[in-house]
C-alpha positions in Angstrom: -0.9 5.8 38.5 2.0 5.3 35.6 5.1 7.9 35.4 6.6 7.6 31.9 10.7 7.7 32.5 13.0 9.5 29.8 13.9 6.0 28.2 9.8 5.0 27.9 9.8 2.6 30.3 6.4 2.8 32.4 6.5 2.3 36.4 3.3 1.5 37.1 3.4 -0.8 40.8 6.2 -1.4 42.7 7.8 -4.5 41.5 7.1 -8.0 43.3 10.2 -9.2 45.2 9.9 -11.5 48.4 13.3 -11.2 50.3 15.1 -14.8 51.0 17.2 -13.1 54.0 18.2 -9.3 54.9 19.3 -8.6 51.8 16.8 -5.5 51.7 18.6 -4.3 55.0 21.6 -5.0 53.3 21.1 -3.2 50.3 19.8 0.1 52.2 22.7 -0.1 54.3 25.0 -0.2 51.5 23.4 2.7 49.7 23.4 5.0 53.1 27.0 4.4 52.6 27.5 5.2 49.0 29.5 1.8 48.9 29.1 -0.5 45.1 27.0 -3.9 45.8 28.4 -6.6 43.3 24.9 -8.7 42.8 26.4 -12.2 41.6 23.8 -15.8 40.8 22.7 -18.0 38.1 20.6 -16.9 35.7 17.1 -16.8 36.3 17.9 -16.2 40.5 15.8 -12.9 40.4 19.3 -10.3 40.6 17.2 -8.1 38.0 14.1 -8.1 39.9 15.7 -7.3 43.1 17.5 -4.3 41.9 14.1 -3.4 40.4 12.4 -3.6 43.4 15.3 -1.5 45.0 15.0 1.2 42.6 11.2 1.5 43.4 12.1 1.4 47.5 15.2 4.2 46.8 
């Protein structure tokens, strides 16, 4: 099943993301909160992914 978003980008699957730690748990709890997560690494860590995957969850 494919939804086609206002910008054209198709979301077909949820993402693939393997959490590390509770950074899921983390996140969720975060947004519950309405509180800003600052997502810092080196390039190539998987920060874009996760948010991905994050969006798809939310």
């Amino acid at each position: 099943m494919s939804t086609e978003l206002a910008s054209g980008y198709e979301l077909h699957d949820e993402p693939y993301y393997l959490p590390l730690a509770d950074e899921v748990e983390v996140f969720m709890a975060a947004y519950a909160q309405r509180l800003p997560v600052l997502l810092k690494g080196p390039t190539g860590c998987g920060k874009t992914r996760f948010v991905e995957y994050m969006a798809h969850r939310i």
